[in-house]
Phi, psi and omega in degrees: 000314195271359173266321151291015159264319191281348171280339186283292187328280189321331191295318199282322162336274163325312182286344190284298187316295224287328199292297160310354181233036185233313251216114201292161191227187151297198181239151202301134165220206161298158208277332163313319206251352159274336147337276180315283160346303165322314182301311196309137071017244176334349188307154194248067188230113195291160195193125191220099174298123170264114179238124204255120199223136195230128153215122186248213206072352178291145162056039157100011201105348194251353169246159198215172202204127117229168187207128170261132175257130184246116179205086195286136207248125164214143191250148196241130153281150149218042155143150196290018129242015187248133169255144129288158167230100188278099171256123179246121170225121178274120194257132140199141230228129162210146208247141158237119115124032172272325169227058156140158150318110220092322188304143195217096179256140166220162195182195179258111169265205167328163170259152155213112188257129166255137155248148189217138182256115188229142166278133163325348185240129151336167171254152154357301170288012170092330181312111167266101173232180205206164147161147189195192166271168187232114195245153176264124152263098208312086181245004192289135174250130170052041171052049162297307189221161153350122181247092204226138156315138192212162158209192185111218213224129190238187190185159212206124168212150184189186176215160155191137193203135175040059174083334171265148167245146168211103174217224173193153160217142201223146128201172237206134137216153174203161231245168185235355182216147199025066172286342192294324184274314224291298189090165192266182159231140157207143198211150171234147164249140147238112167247090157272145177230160173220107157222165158266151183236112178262187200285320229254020181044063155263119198247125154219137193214171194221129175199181225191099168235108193313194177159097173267140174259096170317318192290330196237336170054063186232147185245135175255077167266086154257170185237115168272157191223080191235158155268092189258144180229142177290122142232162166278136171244090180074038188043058168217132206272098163275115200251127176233106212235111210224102159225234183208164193233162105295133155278075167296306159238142166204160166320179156305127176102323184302159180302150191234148130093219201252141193216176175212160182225132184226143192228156203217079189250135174241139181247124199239058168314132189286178212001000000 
């Protein structure tokens, strides 16, 4: 297991440098204002989150999850008032005691690639957005997940005014390949958030990120609580970010009670 989360890390690491030096980025500020930014979905600030998520409670108590989501932010300009935001997130997830006692998997799941066409500027009212499409890539290894083709559509809205952020991230997706093995999917994500940013680039934020199964007519609620903070490494800016989850709601079978999360964000701001 930990040699395939440290071949994903490095990989992802490495792709991230070459990526930074291709790819236009914000521009180098403060260390509070690379904070903010962070909070931004859309920010046109390249970023590659190692993000480590711990959950039990499955099947009654008898199953335990982690998982890392490796998930690199690289902002593309394409014309002086529009930006891309390519958001990628790679799972790769091991399961104790899902097929059977003792049992022990670890493997890949989906890719789920967003793109979002956001303007470069706020609107007159302060207002920041994105929307583009959301593609599911079958890349699931060793029965994480379906491993099936997925699309559709996500979308980003938000404000910041004095150290808050505040919004939502949405998207629909729903599948398009091998329902004959699968079965069909249709899943909504909702992550509305709130967080502050102090001078001293400390974040703390609160979201919820929701997940309805049309198909099946089940709600997935956790509510996260983390603290994130900037520091340097070899003077290069790290947002090093550690808190807890709630389970307000999941399916039959579903995480149960209390989880946690520690994030790794490496940052390549331009100048």
């Amino acid at each position: 297991m930990f040699k395939t989360l440290l071949l994903s890390a490095t990989l992802s690491v490495l792709a991230g440098s070459a990526l930074a030096q291709m790819a236009p980025a914000a521009a180098g500020g403060t260390d509070d204002n690379l904070a903010k930014q962070l909070s931004n979905p859309v920010a046109a600030l390249i970023s590659v989150p190692f993000q480590y998520n711990y959950n039990d409670g499955y099947l009654d108590g008898k199953g335990v999850q982690s998982y890392i989501n490796i998930q690199p932010v690289i902002p593309f300009s394409i014309s002086d008032n529009w930006n891309l935001i390519s958001r990628t997130i790679l799972p790769v997830v091991n399961l104790q005691g899902f097929q059977g006692e003792g049992s022990n998997t670890t493997g890949f799941g989906n890719i789920t690639q967003s793109l979002f066409l956001s303007p470069k500027a706020p609107t007159k009212g302060g207002l920041i957005w994105g929307v583009g499409p959301v593609i599911q890539i079958p890349t699931s290894t060793n029965g994480i997940s379906p491993n099936q083709w997925g699309l559709g559509i996500t979308g980003v809205a938000l404000k910041q005014s004095k150290g808050w952020t505040i919004g939502a991230l949405v998207n629909q997706i729903w599948s398009v390949s091998r329902n004959d093995e699968y079965g069909e999917s249709s899943n909504a994500f909702l992550q509305p958030f709130i967080s502050f940013t102090t001078k001293k680039a400390t974040s703390f934020t609160l979201n919820t990120e929701s997940t309805y199964d049309w198909v099946n007519e089940e709600w997935s609620v956790p509510i996260n609580f983390t603290v994130g903070q900037i520091i340097k490494i070899d003077k290069h800016p790290v947002q090093i970010t550690g808190g807890v989850r709630y389970w307000a709601d999941s399916p039959d079978g579903g995480p149960q009670g209390w989880g946690a999360r520690a994030v790794v964000t490496y940052l390549f701001p331009k100048g």
